[in-house]
C-alpha positions as CSV (number, residue, x, y, z in Angstrom):
1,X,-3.2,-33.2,23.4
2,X,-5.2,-30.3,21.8
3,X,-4.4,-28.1,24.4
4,X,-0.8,-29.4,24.7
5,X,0.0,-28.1,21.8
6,X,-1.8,-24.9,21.8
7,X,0.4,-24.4,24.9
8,X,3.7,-24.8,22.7
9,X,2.3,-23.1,19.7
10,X,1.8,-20.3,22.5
11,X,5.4,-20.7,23.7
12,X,7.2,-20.7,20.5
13,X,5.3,-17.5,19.0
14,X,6.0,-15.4,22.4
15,X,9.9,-16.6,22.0
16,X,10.0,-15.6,18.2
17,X,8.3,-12.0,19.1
18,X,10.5,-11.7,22.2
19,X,13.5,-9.6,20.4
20,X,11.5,-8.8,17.4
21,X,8.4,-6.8,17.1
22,X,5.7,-8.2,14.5
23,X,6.4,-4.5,12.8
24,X,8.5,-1.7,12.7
25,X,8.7,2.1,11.3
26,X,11.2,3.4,8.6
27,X,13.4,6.5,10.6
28,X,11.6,9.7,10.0
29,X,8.5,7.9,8.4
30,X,5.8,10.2,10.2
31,X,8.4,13.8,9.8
32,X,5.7,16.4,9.2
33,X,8.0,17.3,6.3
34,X,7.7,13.7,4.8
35,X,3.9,13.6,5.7
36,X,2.1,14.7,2.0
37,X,-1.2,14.2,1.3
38,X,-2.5,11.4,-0.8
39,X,-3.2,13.0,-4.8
40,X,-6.8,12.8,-5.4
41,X,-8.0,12.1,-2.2
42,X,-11.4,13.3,-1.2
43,X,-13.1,14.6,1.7
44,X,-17.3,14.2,2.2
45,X,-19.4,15.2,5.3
46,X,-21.5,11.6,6.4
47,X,-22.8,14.2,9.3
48,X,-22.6,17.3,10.6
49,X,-23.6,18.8,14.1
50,X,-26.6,21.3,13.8
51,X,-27.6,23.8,16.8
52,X,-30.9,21.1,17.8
53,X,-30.1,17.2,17.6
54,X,-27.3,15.5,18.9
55,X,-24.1,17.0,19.4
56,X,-22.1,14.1,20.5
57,X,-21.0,12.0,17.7
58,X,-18.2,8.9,16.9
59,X,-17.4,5.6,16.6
60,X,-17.8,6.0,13.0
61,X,-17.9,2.3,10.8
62,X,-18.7,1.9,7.0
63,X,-19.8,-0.7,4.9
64,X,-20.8,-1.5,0.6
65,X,-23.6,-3.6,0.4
66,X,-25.6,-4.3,-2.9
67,X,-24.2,-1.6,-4.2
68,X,-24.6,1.1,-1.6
69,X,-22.5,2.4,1.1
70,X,-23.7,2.4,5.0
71,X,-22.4,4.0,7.6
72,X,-23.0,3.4,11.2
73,X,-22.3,5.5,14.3
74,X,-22.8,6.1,18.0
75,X,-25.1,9.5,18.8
76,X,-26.4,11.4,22.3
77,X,-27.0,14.5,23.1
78,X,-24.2,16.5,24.5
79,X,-21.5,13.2,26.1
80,X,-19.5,10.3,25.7
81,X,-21.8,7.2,26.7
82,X,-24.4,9.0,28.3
83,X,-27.5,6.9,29.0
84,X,-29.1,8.0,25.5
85,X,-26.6,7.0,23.7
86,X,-27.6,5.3,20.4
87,X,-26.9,3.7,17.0
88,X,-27.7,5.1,13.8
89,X,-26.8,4.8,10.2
90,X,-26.7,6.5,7.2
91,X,-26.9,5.5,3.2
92,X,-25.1,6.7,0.2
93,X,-25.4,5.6,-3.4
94,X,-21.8,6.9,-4.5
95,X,-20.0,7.7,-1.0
96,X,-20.3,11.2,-1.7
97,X,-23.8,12.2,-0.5
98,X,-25.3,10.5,2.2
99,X,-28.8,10.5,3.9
100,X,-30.5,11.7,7.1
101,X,-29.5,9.5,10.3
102,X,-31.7,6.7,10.8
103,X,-32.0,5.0,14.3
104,X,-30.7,1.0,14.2
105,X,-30.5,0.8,17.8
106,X,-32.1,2.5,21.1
107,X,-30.6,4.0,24.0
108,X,-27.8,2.6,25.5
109,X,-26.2,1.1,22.1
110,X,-22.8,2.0,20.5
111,X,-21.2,0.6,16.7
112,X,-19.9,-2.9,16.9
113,X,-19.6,-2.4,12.8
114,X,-20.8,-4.5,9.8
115,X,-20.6,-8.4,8.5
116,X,-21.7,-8.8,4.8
117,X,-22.8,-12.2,4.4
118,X,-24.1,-12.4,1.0
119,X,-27.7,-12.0,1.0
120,X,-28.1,-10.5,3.8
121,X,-25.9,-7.3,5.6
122,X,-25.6,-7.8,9.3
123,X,-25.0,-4.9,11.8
124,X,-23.3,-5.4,15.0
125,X,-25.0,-3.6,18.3
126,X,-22.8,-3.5,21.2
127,X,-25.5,-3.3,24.3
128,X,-24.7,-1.4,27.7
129,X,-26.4,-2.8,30.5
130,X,-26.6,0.4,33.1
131,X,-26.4,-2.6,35.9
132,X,-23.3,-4.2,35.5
133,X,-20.0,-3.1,37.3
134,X,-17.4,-3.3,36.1
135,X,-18.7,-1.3,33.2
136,X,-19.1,-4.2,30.4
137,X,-21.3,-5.0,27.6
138,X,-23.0,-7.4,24.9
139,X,-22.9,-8.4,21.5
140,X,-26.1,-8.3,19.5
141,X,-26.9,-7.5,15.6
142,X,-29.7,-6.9,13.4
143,X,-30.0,-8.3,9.9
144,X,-31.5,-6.7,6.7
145,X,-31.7,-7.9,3.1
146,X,-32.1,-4.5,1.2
147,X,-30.9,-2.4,4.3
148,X,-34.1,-0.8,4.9
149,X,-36.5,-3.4,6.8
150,X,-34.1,-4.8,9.9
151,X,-34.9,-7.7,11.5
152,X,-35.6,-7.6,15.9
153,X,-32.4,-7.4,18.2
154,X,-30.9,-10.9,18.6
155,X,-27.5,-11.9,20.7
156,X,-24.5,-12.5,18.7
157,X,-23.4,-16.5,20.5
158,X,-20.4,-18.1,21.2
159,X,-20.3,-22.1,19.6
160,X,-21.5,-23.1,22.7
161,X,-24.6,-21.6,21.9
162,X,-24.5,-18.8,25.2
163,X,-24.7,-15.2,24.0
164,X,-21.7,-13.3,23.6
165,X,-21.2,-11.6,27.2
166,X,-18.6,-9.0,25.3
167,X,-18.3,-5.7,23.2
168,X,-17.4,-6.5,19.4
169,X,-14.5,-4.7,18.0
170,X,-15.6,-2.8,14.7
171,X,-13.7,-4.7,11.8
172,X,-13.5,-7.8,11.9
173,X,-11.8,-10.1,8.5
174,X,-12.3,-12.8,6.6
175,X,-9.4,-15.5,6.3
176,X,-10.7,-18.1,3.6
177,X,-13.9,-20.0,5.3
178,X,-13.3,-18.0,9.0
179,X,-14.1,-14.7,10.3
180,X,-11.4,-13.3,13.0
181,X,-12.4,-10.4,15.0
182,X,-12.0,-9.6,18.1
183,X,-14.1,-9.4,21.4
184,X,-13.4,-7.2,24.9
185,X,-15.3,-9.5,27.5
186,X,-16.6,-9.2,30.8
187,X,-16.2,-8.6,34.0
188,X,-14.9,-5.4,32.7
189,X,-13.4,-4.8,29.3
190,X,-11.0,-8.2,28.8
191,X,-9.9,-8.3,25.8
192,X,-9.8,-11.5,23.6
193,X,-9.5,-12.3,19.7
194,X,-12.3,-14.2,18.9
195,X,-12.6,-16.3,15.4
196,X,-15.7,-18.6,14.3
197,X,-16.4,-20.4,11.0
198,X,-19.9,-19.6,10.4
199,X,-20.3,-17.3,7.3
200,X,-23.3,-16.0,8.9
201,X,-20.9,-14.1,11.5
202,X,-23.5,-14.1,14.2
203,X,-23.0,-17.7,15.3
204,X,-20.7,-20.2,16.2
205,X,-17.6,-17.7,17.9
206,X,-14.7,-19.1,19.9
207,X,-12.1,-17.1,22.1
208,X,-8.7,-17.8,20.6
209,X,-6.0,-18.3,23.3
210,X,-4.4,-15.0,23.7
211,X,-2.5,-14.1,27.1
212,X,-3.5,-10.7,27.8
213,X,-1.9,-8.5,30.3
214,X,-4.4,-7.3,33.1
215,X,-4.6,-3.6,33.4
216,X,-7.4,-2.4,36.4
217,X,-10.8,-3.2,35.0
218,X,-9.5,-3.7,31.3
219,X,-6.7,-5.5,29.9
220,X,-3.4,-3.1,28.6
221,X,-4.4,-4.2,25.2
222,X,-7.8,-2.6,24.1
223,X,-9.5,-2.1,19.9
224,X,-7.6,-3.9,18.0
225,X,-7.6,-4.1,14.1
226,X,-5.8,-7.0,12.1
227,X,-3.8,-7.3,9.0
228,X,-2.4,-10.5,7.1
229,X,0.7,-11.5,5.8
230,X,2.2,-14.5,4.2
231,X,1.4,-17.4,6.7
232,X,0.5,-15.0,9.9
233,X,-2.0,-12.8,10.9
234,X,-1.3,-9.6,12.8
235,X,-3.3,-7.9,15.7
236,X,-2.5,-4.2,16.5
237,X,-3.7,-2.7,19.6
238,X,-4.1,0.1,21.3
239,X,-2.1,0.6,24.8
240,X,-4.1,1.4,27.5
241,X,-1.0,1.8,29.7
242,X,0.2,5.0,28.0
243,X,3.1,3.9,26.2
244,X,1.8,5.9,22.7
245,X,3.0,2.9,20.7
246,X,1.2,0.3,18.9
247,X,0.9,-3.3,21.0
248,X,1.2,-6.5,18.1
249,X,0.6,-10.1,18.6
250,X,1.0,-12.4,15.7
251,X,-1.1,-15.2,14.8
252,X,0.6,-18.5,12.8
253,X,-2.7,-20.5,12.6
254,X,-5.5,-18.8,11.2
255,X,-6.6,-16.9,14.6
256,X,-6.5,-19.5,16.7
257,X,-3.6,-19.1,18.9
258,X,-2.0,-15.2,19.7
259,X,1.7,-14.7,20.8
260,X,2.0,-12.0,23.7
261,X,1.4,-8.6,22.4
262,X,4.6,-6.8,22.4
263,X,5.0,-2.8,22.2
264,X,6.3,-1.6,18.9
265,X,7.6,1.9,18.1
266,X,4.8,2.8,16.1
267,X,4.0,5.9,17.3
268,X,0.0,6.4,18.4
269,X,-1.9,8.6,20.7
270,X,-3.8,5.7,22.5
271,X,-6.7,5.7,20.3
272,X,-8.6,3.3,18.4
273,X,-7.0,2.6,14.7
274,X,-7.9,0.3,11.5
275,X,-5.4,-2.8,10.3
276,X,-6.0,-4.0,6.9
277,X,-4.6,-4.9,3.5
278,X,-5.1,-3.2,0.4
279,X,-5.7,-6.1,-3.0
280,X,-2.2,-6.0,-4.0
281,X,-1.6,-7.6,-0.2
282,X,0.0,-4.5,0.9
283,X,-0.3,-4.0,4.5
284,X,-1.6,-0.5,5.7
285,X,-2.4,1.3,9.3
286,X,-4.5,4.7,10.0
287,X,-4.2,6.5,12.8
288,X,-2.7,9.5,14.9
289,X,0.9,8.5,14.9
290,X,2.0,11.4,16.8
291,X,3.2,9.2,20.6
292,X,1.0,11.5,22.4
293,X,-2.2,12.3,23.5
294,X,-3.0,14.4,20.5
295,X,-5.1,13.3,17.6
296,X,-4.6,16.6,15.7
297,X,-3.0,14.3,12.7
298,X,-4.8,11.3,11.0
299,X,-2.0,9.5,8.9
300,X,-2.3,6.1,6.5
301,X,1.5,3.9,6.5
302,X,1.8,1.3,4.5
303,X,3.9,-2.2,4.3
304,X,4.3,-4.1,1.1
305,X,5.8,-7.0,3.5
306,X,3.5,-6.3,6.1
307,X,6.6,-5.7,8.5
308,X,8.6,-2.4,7.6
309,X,6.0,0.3,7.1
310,X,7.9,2.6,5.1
311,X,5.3,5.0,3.0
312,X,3.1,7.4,4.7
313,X,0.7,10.1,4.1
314,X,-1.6,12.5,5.5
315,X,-5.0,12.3,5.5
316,X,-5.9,15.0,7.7
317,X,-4.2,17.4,9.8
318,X,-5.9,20.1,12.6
319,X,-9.5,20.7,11.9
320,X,-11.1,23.7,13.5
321,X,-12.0,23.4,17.2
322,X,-15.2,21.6,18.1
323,X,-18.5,23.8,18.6
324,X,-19.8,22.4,21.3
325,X,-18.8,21.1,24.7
326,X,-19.1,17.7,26.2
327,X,-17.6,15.2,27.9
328,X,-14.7,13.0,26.3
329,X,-14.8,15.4,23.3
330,X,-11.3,14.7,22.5
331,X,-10.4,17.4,19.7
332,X,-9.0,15.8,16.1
333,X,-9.5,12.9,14.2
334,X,-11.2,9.9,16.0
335,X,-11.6,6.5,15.5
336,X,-10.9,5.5,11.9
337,X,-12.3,2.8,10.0
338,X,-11.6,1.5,6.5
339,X,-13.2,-0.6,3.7
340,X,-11.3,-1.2,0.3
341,X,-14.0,-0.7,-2.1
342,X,-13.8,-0.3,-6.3
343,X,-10.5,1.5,-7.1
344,X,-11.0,3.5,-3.3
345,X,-10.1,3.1,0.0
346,X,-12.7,4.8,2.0
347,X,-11.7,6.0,5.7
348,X,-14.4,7.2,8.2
349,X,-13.6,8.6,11.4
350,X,-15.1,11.2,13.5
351,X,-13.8,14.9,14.0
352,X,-14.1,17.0,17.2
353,X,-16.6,13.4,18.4
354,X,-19.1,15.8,16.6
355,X,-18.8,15.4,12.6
356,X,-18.8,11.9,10.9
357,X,-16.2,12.1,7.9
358,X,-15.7,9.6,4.7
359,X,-12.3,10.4,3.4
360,X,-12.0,8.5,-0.1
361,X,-8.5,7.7,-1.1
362,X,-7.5,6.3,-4.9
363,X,-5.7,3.1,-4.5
364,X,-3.0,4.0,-7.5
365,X,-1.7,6.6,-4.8
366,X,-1.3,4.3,-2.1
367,X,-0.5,0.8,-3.1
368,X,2.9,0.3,-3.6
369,X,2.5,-1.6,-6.6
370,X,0.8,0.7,-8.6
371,X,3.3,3.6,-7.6
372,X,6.5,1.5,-8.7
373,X,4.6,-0.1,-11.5
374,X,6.0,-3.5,-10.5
């Protein structure tokens, strides 16, 4: 019966979606004329290619934990998952300065991002084995109390108890007593929302039924981010199949069931994004809204219904060229990831794949609420 009426559930949220994306864009909303940046908004260096060290870096995730910030990132030498690949971090007492690079993980390790869970922070390491075709990986994290001493490498595992045979997507969200996040599993890079009730975040994960579309060795949907609104949650991908719109699926039961993603005409550049809600429930997507494959812009749009993002503005627009060469060193403003902290909303993303970037944003300038005074 369970899976009876998973099946309907499944049937009735793909019918509802079928002439109606889970969002849409107001006309004009990402005009460069109507793209303005956000008052107050500040820019701070997390890390900054030198001549020596590595030149390669991205994949850029933040945390606040006992009052401090962290800040986690994938590092080599010169490419884009090269064997030396590796995870490091770096601490800041007020988001503003921030500390040498510390290693968290060895060679062949990228950022699978950050789970507070009280008394202890918990950092996601998404593990490459070199013998596996097609190219997949594993979920494994390291916990800390004071976010110096780590403990060893352990595998992230499903409620079955098996380890977690998939790379962790960067940010995942807490809905009540559940975590929902999402998962791209092997063989290859399959896709898969993933949800589990544990408030440790490490065990206990099950794959929510989601009917992804098959697309070579990966699915067509690839790092998603998730936002909430009144009764649904909502899952915004990236399209691997070059469309340089948003893909959505919509969630009615608390991540356990995912209607068909559907393209959207939110404009993207096929890149990783960030999904969240700002505290006055206000919907709100970064990104490179430009529909092509071009992240010279890195925008924030917001939703105060979580379905019509109407307000936008620009975070960052054409940095200077990258200094050194490399492979996959996509020019612009690369995967973004937020945290809603104090009265900021702090956005890290890379630039050139060679400098990490927090970009602190008031929230008076960008909730909705505050602006209208409402």
């Amino acid at each position: 019966m369970q899976i009876i009426r998973l099946l309907i559930l499944t049937l009735l949220l793909a019918v509802s979606c079928r002439h109606k994306p889970p969002l849409q864009v107001a006309p004009g909303l990402f005009d460069p004329e109507n793209l303005v940046e956000v008052p107050g908004a500040e820019t701070f260096i997390v890390f900054q290619v030198e001549q020596t060290g590595p030149h390669y870096a991205n994949g850029a995730v933040l945390t606040a934990f006992k009052g401090r910030f962290y800040c986690m990132w994938q590092a080599s030498e010169r490419n884009e998952d090269s064997p030396d690949t590796h995870l490091v971090y770096a601490v800041s007492e007020d988001g503003e300065l921030w500390s040498q690079p510390r290693e968290l993980a060895g060679p062949g390790t990228t950022s699978g991002g950050w789970w507070n869970a009280g008394d202890s922070l918990v950092a996601y390491v998404n593990v490459w084995p070199v013998d596996i075709y097609p190219r997949g990986g594993e979920a494994w994290y390291r916990t800390s109390g004071d976010g110096e001493e780590w403990t060893q490498m352990r595998p992230v595992r499903m409620a079955d108890g098996s380890p977690m045979r998939g790379i962790l997507e960067q940010d995942p969200r807490q809905c009540k007593n559940r975590i929902i996040g999402a998962a791209h599993f092997q063989p290859g890079l399959k896709v898969c929302p993933i949800y589990t009730d544990s408030p440790d975040g490490v065990t206990g994960w099950y794959k929510a039924s989601f009917p992804a579309t098959s697309y070579k060795t990966q699915t067509r949907e690839l790092e998603p981010s998730l936002f909430h609104r009144k009764g649904e949650w909502v899952m915004v991908f990236r399209d691997q199949a070059s469309s340089f719109h948003k893909l959505a699926s919509v969630s009615r039961d608390n991540g356990q069931t995912w209607a068909k993603a559907v393209e959207t005409d939110f404009p993207d550049s096929r890149s990783k994004q960030c999904a969240g809600n700002l505290p006055d429930g206000t919907a709100f997507l970064i990104g490179n809204p430009t529909g092509r494959k071009d992240r010279s812009v890195l925008a924030i749009a917001t939703a105060k219904d979580g379905r019509t993002f109407d307000h936008a503005f620009l975070l960052g627009s054409h940095p200077a060229p990258g200094r050194y060469e490399g492979k996959a060193k996509t020019p612009g403003f690369n995967y973004p990831k937020a945290i809603v902290h104090g009265k900021y909303l702090y956005v890290a993303c890379s630039i050139n794949k060679e400098d990490i970037a927090v970009i602190r944003l008031p929230l008076a300038a960008v909730e909705p609420t505050r602006q209208t005074g409402k």
